[in-house]
N, C-alpha and C positions, 0 to 999 in steps of 0.2 A: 880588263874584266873585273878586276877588282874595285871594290868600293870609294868613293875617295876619303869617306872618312876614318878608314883605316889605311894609314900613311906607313910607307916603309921606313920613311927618314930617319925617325928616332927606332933604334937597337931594343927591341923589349923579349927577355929573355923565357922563353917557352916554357912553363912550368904548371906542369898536371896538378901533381899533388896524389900520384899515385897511390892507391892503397890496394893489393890486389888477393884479395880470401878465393876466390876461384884457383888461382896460381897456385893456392897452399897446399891444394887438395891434393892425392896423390897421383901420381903422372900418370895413370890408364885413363882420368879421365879429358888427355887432351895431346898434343905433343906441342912439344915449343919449337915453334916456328919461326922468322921473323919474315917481314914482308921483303916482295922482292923489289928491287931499287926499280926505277922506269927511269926514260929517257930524256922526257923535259917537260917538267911539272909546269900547269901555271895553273894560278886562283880563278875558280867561276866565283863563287860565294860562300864567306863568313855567316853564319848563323847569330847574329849576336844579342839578340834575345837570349837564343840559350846557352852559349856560352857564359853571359852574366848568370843565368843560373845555376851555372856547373861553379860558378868561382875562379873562370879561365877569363886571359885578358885576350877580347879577339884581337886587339892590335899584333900582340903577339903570334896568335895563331895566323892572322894573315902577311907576315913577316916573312921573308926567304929563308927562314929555319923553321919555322911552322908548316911553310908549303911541303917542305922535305920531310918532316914530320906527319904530314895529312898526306902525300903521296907514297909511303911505304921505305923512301928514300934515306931517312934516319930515324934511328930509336929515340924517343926521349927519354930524358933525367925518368927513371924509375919505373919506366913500361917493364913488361915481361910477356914479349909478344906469344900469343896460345892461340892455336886454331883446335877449336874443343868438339868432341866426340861427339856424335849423337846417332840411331838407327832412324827408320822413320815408314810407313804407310804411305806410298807413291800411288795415289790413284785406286786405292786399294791394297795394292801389293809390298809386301813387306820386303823391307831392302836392310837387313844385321847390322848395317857399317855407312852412313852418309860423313857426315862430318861436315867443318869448313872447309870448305874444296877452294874457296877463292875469297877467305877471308882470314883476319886478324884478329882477335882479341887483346886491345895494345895496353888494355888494364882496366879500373874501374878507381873512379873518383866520388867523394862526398861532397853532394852540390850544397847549395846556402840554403835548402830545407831539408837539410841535415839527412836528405835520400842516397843512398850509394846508386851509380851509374854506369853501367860500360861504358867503353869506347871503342870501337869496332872499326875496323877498316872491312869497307867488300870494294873487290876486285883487286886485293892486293897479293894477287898471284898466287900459283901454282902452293897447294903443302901435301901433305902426307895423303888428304882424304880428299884429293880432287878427282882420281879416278880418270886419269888420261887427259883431263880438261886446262885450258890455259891459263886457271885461275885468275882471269881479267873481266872484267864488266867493259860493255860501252856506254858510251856517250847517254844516248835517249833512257835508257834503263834506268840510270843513277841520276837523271833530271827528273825521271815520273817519279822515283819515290820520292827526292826532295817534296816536289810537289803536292804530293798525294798524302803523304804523311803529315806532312806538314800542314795542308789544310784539314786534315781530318784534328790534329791537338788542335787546332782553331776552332773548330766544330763541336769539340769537349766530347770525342773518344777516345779511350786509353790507344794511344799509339806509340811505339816505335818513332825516334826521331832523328832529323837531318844538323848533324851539326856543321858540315863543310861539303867543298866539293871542288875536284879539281879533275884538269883533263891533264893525259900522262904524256903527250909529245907522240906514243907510239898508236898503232893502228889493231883492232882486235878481229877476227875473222868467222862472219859468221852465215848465214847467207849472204852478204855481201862485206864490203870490207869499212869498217867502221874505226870513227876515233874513239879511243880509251879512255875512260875516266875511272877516279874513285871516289866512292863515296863515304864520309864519316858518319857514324850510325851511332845514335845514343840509344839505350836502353836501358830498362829497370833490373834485367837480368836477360842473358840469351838462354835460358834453360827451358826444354821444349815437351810436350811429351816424349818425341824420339830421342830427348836424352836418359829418360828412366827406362824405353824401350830396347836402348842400347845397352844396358846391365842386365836386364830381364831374360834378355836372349841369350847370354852368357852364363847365365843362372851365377851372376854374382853378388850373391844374396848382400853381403859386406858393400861392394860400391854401391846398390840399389838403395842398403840404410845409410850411408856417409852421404849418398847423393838428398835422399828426403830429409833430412838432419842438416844437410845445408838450407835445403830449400825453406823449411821451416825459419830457421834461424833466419834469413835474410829476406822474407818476403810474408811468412805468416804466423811470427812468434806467441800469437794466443793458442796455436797449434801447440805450441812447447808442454802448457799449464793442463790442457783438456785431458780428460781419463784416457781418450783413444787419440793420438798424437797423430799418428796415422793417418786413421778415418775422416779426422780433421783436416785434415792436409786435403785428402781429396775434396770433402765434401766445398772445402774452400776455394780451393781450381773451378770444380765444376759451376760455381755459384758465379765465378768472375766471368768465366769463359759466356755463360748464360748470360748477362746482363750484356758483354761485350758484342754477341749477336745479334741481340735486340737492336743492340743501339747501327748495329750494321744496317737492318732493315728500316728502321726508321728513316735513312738519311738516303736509301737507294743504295747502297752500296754489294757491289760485289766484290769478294777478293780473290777470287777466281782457281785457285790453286789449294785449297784447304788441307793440307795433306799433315800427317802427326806432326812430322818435323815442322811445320810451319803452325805451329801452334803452342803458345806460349804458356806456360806455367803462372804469368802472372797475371792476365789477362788483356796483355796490349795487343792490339793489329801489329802484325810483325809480317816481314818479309814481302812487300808488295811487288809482284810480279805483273800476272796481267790481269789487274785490277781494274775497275770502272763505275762509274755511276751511273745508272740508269736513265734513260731521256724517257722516252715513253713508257709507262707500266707495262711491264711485265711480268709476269711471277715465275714465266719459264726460261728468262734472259740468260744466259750465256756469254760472256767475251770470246775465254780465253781460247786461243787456236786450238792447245791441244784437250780441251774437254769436250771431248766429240759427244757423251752419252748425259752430261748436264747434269755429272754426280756433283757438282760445286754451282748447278744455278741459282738464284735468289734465292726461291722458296726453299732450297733443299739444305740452304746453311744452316740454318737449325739442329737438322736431321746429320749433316756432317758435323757437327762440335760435340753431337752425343756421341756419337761413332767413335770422331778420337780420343773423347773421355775414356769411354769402355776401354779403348784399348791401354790408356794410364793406368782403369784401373786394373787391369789384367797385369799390366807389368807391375805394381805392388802386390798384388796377392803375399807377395812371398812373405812382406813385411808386415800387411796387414796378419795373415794366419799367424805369425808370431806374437801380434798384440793382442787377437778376437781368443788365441785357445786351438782353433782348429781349420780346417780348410771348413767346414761346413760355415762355420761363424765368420769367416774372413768374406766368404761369398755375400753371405746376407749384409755385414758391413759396406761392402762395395755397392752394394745393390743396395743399398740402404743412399748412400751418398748421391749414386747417379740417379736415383726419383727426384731427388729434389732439381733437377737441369730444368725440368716442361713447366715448372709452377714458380720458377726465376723469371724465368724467359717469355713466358706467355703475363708475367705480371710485371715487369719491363715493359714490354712492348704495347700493351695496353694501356699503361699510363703512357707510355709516350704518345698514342694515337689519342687517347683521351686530351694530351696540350695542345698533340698540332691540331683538332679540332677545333679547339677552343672551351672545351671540356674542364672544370677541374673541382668537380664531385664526382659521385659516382652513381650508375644509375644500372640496372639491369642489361637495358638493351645496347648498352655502349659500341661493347665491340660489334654487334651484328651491325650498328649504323656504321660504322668502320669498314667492317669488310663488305658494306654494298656499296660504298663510293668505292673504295680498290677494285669491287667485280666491273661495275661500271667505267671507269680509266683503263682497265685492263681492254675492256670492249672495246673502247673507243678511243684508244691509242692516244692519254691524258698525257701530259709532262708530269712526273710525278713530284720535282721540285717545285714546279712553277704553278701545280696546281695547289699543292699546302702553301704555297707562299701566298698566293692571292688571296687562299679563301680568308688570310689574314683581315683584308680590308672588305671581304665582304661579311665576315662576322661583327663590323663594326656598322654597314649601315646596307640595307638590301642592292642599292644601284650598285654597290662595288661586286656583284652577280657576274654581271660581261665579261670580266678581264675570266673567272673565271671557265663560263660556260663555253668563250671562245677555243679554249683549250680543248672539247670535246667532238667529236665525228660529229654526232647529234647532240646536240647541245640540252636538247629537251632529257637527255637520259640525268645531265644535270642539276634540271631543273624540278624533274621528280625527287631526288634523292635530299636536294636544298630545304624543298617544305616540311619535311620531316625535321632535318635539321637543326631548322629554326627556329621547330615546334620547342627540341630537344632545349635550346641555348635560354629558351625562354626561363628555364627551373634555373639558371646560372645563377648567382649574386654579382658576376663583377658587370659594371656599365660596360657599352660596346668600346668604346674608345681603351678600358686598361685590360680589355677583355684582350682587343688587336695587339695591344706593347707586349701581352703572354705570350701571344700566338707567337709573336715574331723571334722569340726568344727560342724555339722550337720548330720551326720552320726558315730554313735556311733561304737568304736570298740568290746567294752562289753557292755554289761547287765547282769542281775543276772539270768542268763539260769537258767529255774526251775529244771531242774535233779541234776546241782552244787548246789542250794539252799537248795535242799532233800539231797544232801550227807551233807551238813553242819548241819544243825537238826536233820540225824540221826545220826552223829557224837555224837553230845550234851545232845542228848536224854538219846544215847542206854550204850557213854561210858564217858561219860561228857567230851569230849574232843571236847575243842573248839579252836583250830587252824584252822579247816578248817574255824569256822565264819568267823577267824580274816580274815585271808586269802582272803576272798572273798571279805570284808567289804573293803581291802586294795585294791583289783583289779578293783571294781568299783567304789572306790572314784575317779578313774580319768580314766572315759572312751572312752574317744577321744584322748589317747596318744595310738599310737603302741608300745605293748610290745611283743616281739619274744616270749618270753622264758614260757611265759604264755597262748597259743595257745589253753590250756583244756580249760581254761573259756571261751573264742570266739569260740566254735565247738559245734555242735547241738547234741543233745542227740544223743546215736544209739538206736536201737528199745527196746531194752532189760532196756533201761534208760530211755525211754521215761515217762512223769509227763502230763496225761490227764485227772485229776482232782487234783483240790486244794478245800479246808475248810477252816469253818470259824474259828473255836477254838473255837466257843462261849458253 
C-alpha cells in the first residue's frame, strides 16, 4: 500500500521538530492523554506534498517508526500528546463538555512558511472526553476526509488537511463491523467556537481571556495593536468564517454537520463528516442522515455560520464587557462585529458568481442574472459543476451553448436566460478566448462526485484495494485543468449510482 518512492531500506529517523504553545497553557484546558497502541499498523498513504511543507522527511514518516508513530503506537522525540477541551451546540442543543473523544493532539510544528501547524491523530482511541465511545474511526470515514479535504486545498478553500493514513490491523463496531484506520490531521489551530464556549459555561472569566490571548497571538496578532483587542478578535473570526462560506457555496459544497464545535476559529473547513457536493442544483439539498429538519442544507449555511458566531460572541461577552466599560457597551460591540458576517458574505459570493460567469466589472443587475440561472438549474435539475464549467466555453463562442443547454429538463429555460447573458458579456473588456482561461480558473472541472468517492471506500473496505483512492486523490489534486481521458470523474451519478445520504463515522 505504500508508495514505492518512499523506500523503507535506508533507516531515516522520525523527527517533528516539535514546538508545542497549546501544551503550555494550563491543564483545564485539555488533559494529557497519549494514544492507544493498536494491533498492526500498515501505510495507506504519505502526504508528501505536505509533509515537505511542514519540514518533515515523508521517507521518514512512511518508515516502520513513522507508521508507529502515525498509528498511535509510539510517541515521537518531543510530542506531548493532549486531547483538548472544548463544549459545543449539537444540532442546536448545547452540550458543557465534548472534547477529543477519539483524538490526539501529538504537538504543533513550524512549516517552511514559517506557519505553526498541528498534528492530530483522530481515531486514536478512547481519552477522558469520549463519553463511553471507542475512540476509533473506520476505514471509509478517514479516506472521505483524506479525499475531501484534500480536494477542497486544491480547489483554494481554507481547509483542514490530510497528512497520512494508516489502517490499524483491528476491527471498529458500528452498524456493521468495519476495519480501523487512523487519520493524520494538519491544521492551522483546532480552536473551535465550543472551545471559548467551554469556559463561558463555567463562567471562567480567566481561561476565556488566556484562551482569546492565545487565539490573538497565534492566529490574529493585528488584534494585539487595535484600541478593542477583543472586538477585534471577533469581528476577525466572523469575517473569515463569512468569506469561508461563500466560497462553500460557490463550489456546491455542503458540510453537513455545522455544529459550534465544528467550527473553527480560523476559518478552515474542519471536521468533514457527512459532507458532499452537490450534482444537481439544489438549494434545499441535504446529505447527511442525521439532519432530518435541513438546519445544515446548502442555502441555510450562511444562516448556520451566523448562528455559531452569536453564540462565540455570547461566550465573550465577559471579556468583551471588561474592554467596552459595561454590559450595555460589550453588547453593542458584539453586535457591532456580527453585522459585518451578511456584507463579507454576500460580497464573496457575488464576486465569485460574477468569475464563474465570466463577469469581472461590476454592473447593477449582476446578481439578479445570477440568481435566475440558479432559480432555473434549480428547476430543471442543472449539474451545478458541470453547468459553470461549460458555460466556460460557451462564454467564448455561442455553439459552445449545447454542452450547456443539454444539462437542462427544458433546455429552452437555458436559452432564455443565455440571451440576456450575452447581452450582459458584451460591456466585458476581455476577448472570449481570456474571457474562458478566467472562467476556468473559477469553475471547477472535477470534484470528488460522491458515487466516485463510494466506489473508492468500497473498494478499500470490501477488497482493500486502494487504486481507486489513489486515482481519485490524483484527479482532484488539480481540478481546473481539462483532462479528456478522465470524463467518469466529471459525469454525474446515473440513478442506480446515485449517493443521497452520507454519515458521520462517529
Amino acid at each position: 500500500m505504500t508508495s514505492p518512492s518512499l523506500s523503507n531500506l535506508v533507516r531515516q529517523p522520525v523527527l517533528f521538530g516539535f514546538d508545542n504553545s497549546y501544551a503550555r497553557l494550563p491543564e483545564r484546558f485539555y488533559s494529557r492523554t497519549n494514544p492507544v497502541p493498536v494491533a498492526a499498523p500498515r501505510l495507506i498513504k504519505i502526504n508528501v506534498e505536505l509533509a515537505h511543507k511542514l519540514g518533515l522527511n515523508p521517507e521518514a514518516l512512511a518508515s516502520a517508526e513513522g507508521i508507529e508513530i502515525l498509528s498511535g503506537n509510539q510517541v515521537a522525540t518531543g510530542s506531548e500528546p493532549i486531547a483538548l477541551a472544548y463544549a459545543g451546540h449539537q444540532f442546536g442543543h448545547f452540550v458543557p463538555q465534548l472534547g477529543d473523544g477519539r483524538a490526539n493532539l501529538l504537538g504543533e510544528v513550524v512549516g517552511c512558511d514559517a506557519s505553526r501547524y498541528d498534528i492530530q491523530l483522530k481515531g486514536s482511541g478512547p481519552t477522558p472526553f469520549s463519553r463511553r465511545g471507542d475512540g476509533r474511526a473506520a476505514l471509509g470515514p478517514v479516506l472521505r476526509e483524506y479525499i475531501v479535504s484534500e480536494a477542497m486545498h486544491s480547489l483554494g478553500v481554507p481547509t483542514t488537511r490530510a497528512l497520512a493514513a494508516v489502517t490499524t490491523g483491528e476491527e471498529v463496531f458500528r452498524e456493521s463491523v468495519l476495519p480501523g484506520a487512523v487519520l493524520t490531521r494538519v491544521a492551522a489551530s483546532h480552536l473551535r467556537v465550543g472551545t471559548f464556549q467551554y469556559f463561558a459555561a463555567r463562567n471562567d472569566v480567566e481561561g476565556l481571556q488566556i484562551l482569546a490571548d492565545y487565539a490573538i497571538g497565534r492566529h490574529y496578532p493585528e488584534a494585539a495593536q487595535a484600541k478593542q483587542p477583543y472586538q477585534t478578535l471577533l469581528k476577525s473570526v466572523v469575517g473569515r468564517q463569512a468569506r469561508l462560506i461563500a466560497q462553500w457555496t460557490l463550489l456546491g459544497f455542503i458540510h453537513g454537520v455545522m455544529n459550534t464545535d465544528n467550527s473553527s476559529i480560523f476559518g478552515e473547513t474542519i471536521d468533514y463528516g457527512p459532507c458532499a457536493f452537490m450534482e444537481a442544483y439544489d438549494p434545499d439539498k441535504v446529505f447527511s442522515s442525521i439532519d432530518r429538519q435541513g438546519r445544515y442544507s446548502y442555502s441555510n449555511q450562511p444562516h448556520a455560520a451566523h448562528w455559531n458566531l452569536t453564540r462565540l460572541a455570547e461566550a465573550l461577552l465577559p471579556i468583551l464587557e471588561q474592554e467596552a466599560g459595561s454590559q450595555e457597551a460589550a453588547l453593542a460591540s458584539a453586535y457591532e462585529a456580527l453585522e459585518t458576517f451578511a456584507t463579507q458574505y454576500e460580497t464573496t459570493r457575488l464576486t465569485g458568481l460574477r468569475h464563474k460567469l465570466g463577469l469581472f466589472t461590476e454592473q447593477e443587475g449582476d446578481e439578479a442574472l445570477a440568481q435566475d440561472l440558479l432559480d432555473r438549474m434549480a428547476a430543471n435539475r442543472a449539474d451545478f459543476t458541470l453547468t459553470f464549467r461549460r458555460l466556460c466555453d460557451a462564454a467564448a463562442q455561442p455553439h459552445g451553448d449545447a454542452g450547456v443547454r443539454n444539462l437542462f429538463a427544458d433546455p429552452a429555460a437555458f436559452d432564455a436566460w443565455a440571451a440576456g447573458w450575452r447581452r450582459r458579456l458584451e460591456a466585458e473588456p476581455l476577448s472570449g478566448e481570456a474571457r474562458t482561461a478566467a472562467m476556468r480558473l473559477a469553475n471547477p472541472a472535477f470534484i470528488p462526485r460522491n458515487h466516485v468517492v463510494e466506489a473508492a471506500l468500497d473498494a478499500a473496505i470490501e477488497r482493500q484495494d486502494f487504486q481507486p483512492f489513489e486515482e481519485l486523490l490524483s484527479v482532484t489534486s488539480h481540478p481546473y485543468e481539462d483532462r479528456p481521458h478522465l470524463e467518469r470523474y466529471a459525469t454525474p451519478a446515473r440513478p442506480e449510482e446515485s449517493v443521497t445520504q452520507t454519515f458521520c463515522g462517529t
